[in-house]
Each structure stands twice: as C-alpha cells, then as structure tokens.
C-alpha positions in Angstrom: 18.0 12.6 -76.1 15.4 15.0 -77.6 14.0 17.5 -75.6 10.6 15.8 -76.7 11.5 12.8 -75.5 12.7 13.4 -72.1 9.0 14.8 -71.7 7.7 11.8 -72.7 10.0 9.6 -70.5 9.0 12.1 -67.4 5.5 12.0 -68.5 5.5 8.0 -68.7 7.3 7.7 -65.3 5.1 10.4 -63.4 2.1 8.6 -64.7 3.9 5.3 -63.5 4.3 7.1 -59.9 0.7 8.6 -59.9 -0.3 4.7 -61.2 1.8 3.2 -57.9 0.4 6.0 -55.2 -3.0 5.2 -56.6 -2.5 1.5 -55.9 -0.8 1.9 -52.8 -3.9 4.0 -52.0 -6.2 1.5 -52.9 -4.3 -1.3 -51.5 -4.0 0.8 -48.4 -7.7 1.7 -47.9 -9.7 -0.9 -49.5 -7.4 -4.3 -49.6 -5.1 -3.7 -46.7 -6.2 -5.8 -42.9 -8.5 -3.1 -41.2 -9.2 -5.3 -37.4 -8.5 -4.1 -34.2 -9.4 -7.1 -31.7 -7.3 -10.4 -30.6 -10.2 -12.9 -31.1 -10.6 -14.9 -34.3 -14.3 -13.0 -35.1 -16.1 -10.1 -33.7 -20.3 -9.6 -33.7 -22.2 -6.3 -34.0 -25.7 -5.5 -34.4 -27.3 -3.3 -36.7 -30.6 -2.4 -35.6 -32.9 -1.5 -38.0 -33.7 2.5 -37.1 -29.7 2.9 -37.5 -28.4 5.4 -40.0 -24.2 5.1 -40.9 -23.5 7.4 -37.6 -24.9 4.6 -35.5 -22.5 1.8 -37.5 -19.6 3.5 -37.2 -20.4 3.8 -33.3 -20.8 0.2 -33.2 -18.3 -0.9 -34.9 -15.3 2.0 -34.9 -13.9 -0.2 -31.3 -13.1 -3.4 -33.8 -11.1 -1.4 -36.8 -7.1 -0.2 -37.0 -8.6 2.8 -39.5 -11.8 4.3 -39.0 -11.4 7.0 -41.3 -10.6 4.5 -44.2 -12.8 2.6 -43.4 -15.9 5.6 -43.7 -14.4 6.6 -46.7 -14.2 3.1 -48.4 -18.4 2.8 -46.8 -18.9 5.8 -49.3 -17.6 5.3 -52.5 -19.7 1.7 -52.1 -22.2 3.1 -51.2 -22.9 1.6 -48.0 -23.2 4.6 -45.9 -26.5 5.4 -47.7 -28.2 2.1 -47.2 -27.7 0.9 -44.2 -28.8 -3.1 -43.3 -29.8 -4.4 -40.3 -28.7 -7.0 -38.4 -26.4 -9.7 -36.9 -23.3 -9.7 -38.6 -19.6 -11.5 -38.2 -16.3 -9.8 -39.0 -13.0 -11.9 -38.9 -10.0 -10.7 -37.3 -7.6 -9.4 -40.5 -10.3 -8.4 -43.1 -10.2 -5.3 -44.9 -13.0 -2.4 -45.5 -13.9 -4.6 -48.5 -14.8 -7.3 -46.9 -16.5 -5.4 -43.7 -18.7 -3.8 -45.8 -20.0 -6.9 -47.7 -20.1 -9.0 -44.2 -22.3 -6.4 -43.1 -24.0 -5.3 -45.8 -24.9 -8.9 -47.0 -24.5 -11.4 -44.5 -26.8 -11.2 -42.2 -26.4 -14.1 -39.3 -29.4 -15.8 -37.7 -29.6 -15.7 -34.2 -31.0 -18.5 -31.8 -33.9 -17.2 -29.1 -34.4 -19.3 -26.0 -37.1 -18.6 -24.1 -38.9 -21.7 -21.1 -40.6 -21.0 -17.9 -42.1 -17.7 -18.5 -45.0 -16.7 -15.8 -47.0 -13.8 -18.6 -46.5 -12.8 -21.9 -45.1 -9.6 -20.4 -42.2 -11.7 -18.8 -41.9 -13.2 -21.9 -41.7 -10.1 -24.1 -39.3 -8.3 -21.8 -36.9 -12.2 -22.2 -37.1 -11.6 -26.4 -36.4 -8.0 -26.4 -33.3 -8.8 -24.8 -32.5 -11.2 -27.2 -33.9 -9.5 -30.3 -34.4 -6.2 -31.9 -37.2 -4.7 -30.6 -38.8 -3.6 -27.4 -41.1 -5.1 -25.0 -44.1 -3.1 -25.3 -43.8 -3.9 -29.4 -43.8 -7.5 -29.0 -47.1 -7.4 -26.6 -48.7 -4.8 -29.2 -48.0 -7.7 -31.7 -48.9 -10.5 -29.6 -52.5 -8.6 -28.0 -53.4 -7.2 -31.3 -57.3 -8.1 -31.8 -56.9 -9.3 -35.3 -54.0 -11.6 -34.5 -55.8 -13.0 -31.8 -59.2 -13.8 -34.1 -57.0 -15.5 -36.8 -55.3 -17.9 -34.0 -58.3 -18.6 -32.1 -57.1 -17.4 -28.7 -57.2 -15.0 -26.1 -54.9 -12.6 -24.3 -55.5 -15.2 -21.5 -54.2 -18.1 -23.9 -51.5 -16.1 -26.0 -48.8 -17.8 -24.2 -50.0 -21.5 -24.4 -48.6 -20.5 -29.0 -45.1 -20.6 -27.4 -43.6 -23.9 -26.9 -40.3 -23.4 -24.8 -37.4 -24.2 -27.0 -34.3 -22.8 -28.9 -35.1 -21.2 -32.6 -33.1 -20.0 -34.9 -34.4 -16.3 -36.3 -33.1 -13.6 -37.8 -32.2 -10.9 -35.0 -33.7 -7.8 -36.6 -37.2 -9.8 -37.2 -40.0 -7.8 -36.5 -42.3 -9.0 -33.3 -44.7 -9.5 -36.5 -43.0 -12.1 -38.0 -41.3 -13.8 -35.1 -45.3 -14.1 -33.3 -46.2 -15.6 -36.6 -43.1 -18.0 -36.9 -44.4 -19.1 -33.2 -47.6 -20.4 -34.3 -46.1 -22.5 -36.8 -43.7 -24.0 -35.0 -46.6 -24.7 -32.4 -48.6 -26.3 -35.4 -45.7 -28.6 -36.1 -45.9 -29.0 -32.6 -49.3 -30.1 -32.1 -48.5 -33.0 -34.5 -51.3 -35.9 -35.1 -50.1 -37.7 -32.3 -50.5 -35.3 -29.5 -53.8 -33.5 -31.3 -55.9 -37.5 -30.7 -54.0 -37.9 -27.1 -55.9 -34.3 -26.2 -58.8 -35.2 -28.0 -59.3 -38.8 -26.5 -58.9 -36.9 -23.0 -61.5 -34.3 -24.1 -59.5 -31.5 -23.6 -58.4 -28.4 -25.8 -54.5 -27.2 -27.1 -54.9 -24.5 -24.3 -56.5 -26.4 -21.1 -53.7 -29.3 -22.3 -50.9 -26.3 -21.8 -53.0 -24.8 -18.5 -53.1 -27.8 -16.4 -49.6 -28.8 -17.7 -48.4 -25.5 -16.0 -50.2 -26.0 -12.8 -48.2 -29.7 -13.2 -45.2 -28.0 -13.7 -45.3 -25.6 -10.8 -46.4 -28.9 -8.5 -43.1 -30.7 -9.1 -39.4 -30.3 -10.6 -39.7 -34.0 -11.0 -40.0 -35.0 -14.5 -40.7 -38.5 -13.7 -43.1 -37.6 -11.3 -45.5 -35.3 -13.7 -47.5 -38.3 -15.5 -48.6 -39.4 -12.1 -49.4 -35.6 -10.6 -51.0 -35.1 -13.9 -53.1 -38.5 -13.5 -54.3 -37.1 -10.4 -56.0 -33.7 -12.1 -57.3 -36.1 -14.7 -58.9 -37.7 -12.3 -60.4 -35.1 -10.9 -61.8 -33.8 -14.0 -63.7 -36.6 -14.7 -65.1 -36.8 -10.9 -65.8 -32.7 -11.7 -63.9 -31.9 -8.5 -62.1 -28.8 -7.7 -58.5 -28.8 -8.8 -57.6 -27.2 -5.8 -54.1 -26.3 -6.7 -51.4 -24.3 -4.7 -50.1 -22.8 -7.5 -53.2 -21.1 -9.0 -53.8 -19.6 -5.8 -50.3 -18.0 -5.6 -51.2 -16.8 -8.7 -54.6 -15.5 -8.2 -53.1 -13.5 -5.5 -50.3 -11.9 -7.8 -53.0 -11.3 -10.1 -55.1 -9.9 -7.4 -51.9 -7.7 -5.9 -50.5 -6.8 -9.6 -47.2 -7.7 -8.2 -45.0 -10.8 -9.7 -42.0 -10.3 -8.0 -44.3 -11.9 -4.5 -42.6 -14.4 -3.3 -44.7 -17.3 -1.6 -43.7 -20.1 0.0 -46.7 -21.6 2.0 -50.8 -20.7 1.1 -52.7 -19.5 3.9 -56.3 -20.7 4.2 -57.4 -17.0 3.8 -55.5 -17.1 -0.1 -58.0 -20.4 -0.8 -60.8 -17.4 -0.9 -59.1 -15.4 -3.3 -62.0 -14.5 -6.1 -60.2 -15.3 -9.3 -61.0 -17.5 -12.3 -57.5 -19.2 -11.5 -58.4 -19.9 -8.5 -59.2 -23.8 -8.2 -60.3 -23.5 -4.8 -62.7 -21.6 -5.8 -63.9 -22.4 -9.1 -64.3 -25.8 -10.8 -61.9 -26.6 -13.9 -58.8 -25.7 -15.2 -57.9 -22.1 -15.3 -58.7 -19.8 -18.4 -55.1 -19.8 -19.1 -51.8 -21.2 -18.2 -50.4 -19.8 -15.0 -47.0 -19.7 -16.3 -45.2 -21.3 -19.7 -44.4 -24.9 -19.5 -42.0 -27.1 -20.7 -42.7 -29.8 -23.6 -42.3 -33.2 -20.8 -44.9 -31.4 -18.6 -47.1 -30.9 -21.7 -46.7 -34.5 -22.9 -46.8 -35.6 -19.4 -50.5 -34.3 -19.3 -50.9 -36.4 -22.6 -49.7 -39.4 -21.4 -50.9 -39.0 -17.9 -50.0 -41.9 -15.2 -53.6 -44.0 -15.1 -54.6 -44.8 -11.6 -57.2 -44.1 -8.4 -54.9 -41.3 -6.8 -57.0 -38.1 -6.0 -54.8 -36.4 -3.6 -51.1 -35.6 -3.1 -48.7 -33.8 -0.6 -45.2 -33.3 -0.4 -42.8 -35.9 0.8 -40.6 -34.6 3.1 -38.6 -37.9 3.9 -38.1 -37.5 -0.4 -37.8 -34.5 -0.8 -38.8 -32.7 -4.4 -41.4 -35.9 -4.5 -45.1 -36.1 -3.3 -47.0 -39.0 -1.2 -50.4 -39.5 -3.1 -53.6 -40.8 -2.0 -56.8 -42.2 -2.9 -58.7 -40.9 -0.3 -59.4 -37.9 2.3 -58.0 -40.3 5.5 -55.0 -41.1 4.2 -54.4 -37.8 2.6 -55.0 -36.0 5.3 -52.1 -38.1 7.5 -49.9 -37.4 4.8 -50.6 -33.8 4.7 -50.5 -34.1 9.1 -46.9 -34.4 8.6 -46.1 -32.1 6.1 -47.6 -29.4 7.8 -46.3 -30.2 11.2 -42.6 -30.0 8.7 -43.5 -26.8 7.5 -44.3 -25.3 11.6 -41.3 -26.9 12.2 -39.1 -25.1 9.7 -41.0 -21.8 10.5 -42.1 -21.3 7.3 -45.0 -19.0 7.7 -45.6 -17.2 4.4 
C-alpha cells in the first residue's frame, strides 16, 4: 500500500472516530435519560421574574447531569429565554425533551378557593396557589378603574368570586385571573338566578350578603332555604336582621383583628356602630361578611316560603335551629338555649 493511501485510510478512519465521539457526545448529552427521581413525573415552577440561574436551582434536584444539561439549555437557546410556568418532566427523558417540556408546555393549574372572610384572606389563599403575591392581587382587585367597569365596591369585590375549582394557568397575572373571575360569575348569574333575585327585589351583591349571613347561621344545607325565608321575611316587614354573625363581624372590623375568636355575643356587641351591624341598622350589610358557597347563594334564591320570623339553636338537634312566628314562642326557645349556653360556661 502507497504511502498516499495509508493517509487516506488513517484520514477516513480518524474522521470515522471523530464522527463516533461526536455521536457518542451527542447521544450522551442531548439523547441519553437525564432524571434523577423514583416517581413516574416530577412538577416545577417557573415564575415569571426567573432568569436560567433560578431554573437550574429548581430543577438541578430532578437531573443525573446538571452540567449537560446547562450546556444542552445553551446551544438551544433556552437559557436566554426563559418561560414561565407549571411544567411536567417524566422520569427517563433527556435534556431534549426537558427543555421543550419546559420551554413549551406550560400545564394549567386548578385554584380552589370557598369560605373566605375578606378579599385579603382571599388574596393571601391564591398567592399560595398562584404566582404572585398577596398585596398584587388586592392592588388588582381595589384598583379604582376595575371597580367602575364591574360596578362594585371594595365592600362588594368579593361577592365576583363564586367558590369553586378553576382551571388557570399558574403564572397568570392577578390581572387576568380577576378578570377570568367576573366571567365565570357572569356565567354564573345565568337567566335563571338573575329573575329569582329580581322577583325578590334584590341585587347580585345583597343576594351574596345575606347568603353569607345564611351561611355563617348554619352548616345545614337543608336548613338554609328556611333560615333564608326567615331574613326574607323580615325584609319585607322592614325589620332589623338582627344577625349574630354581623355583629361578630362588626366587632373584628371595629378591633382590626380576624384571628377573634367568638363564640357567644354579648348584649354590649349588639351596640357596636357599624354598617354590618343588623342590630343596629336596618337591611342587609353593604357587603358580604365572608364568601359563600353556591347552595347558600341559591338557597337565598329559592328561599323556604313561610310565617317564621325568629330562630334559635336547637340544642336537643344540634347544628339545627327551632323557628318561630312570634316573640312568645321565640323567646321560650331562646330561654333554653341560653340556659344551655350558662350551663356549658360558654361566656365569650
């Protein structure tokens, strides 16, 4: 063999050699399994101020190769433009498909949110489910302009949330998800319940007011048409409400504290000056007291019809009331619930 052609053959086979460490390379970096957990999938989340330091912070715990995998982020380009988001990685994917999965697959989320006493209870619940803070989702929820458009009030923002589960992108801004709030309470407030409040004369917001005060009068869902028949009834005579709850909450108001616990109302609470208070001041509240849930909403739209005006607890049935149609035998009822309470020692 020629001189000239033993170069060629050790030309051909170290280009053959630099062709199979090349793949092997590849292969190695790019193609080969890059997962470092047991489970069948692993979630991160990319919030949206993250640059590629903060990724590979989040996400260096689930990978066999980091430093493949950074490398394999760069030469796609990933590193420079960063998404945000909820993303999936399967166990025994490769830098390939990490970097697509998050780069492209952003994963909706679903918020739950129900019984919610302010919007700032509220806001602190979604920032722990979503990206963003509190204080950005009040700023988004109090902001004057956003209040105009809807028609409400920083007294009546929380009667646009309907307790429920959604389904929302988890790097949504407080923007968008507020928005996405009022049309699911438009979808809500179908034709059906819209003439129900308007053949009781009432508005979206007093519906959702007085449905919290029902809700915070009994856990019994089968009881709220009839507790609810008994505020109806009221309204009409344009009597006081005169409801426990709005009275604890006139005093929280009054104290700026939240976290007060109180199980019994003193008759020096009934002269709390508040515009919650129903002792006080004729009508339903100018908000809700807390968030309600859809039955005690629709159980203020299809209130129980009858001649009750008063009601007390039951404590031979307990978690049910006694009601009454008038002051003598109300105040028997309420003889032995008080003479109950003494006995339990239940003083505030």
């Amino acid at each position: 063999m020629s001189n000239l052609k033993k170069i060629i053959v050790l030309i051909l086979l170290g280009g053959l050699m630099v062709m199979a460490a090349f793949s092997y390379f590849v292969y190695s970096n790019v193609f080969s399994p890059n997962t470092f957990f047991q489970n069948n999938e692993a979630h991160i989340y990319i919030p949206r101020s993250s640059n590629f330091s903060d990724v590979l912070e989040e996400i260096a715990p689930l990978l066999e190769d980091v430093k493949s995998f950074e490398m394999v982020a760069h030469k796609k380009g990933y590193s420079s433009n960063i998404k945000s988001g909820h993303f999936m990685i399967r166990k025994g994917m490769n830098n390939n498909q990490i970097i697509n999965s998050i780069r492209i697959k952003n994963i909706p989320v679903k918020v739950k949110f129900n019984n919610q006493e302010r919007i700032e209870n509220l806001a602190g619940s979604l920032s722990r489910q979503l990206d963003a803070d509190s204080l950005s989702f009040l700023k988004a929820v109090f902001n004057d302009a956003f209040l105009k458009k809807n028609n409400i009030t920083k007294e009546t923002a929380l009667c646009i949330f309907i307790p429920n589960t959604y389904e929302v992108y988890w790097d949504i801004t407080p923007e968008d998800f507020i928005k996405k709030m009022v049309e699911e309470s438009n979808k809500f407030w179908n034709e059906e319940r819209l003439a129900k409040s308007q053949k009781i004369n009432l508005s979206k917001s007093q519906i959702i007011s007085l449905a919290a005060i029902v809700q915070k009068e009994t856990i019994k869902i089968d009881e709220r048409p009839r507790v609810a028949g008994v505020y109806i009834n009221r309204i009409k005579k344009g009597m006081l409400l005169q409801a426990d709850p709005t009275v604890i909450y006139s005093k929280k108001l009054k104290e700026n504290n939240f976290d007060l616990q109180i199980k019994r109302v003193l008759y020096e609470d009934l002269v709390i000056d508040s515009p919650y208070n129903t002792y006080k001041y004729i009508g339903i509240p100018p908000g809700p007291i807390s968030m309600p849930d859809i039955s005690s909403i629709d159980a203020v739209l299809n209130y129980e019809t009858h001649n009750y005006y008063f009601f007390v607890a039951d404590v031979t049935n307990f978690g049910y009331h006694k009601f009454a149609k008038n002051l003598t035998q109300h105040n028997r009822y309420k003889k032995e619930y008080t003479h109950w309470v003494s006995q339990q020692k239940i003083y505030r």
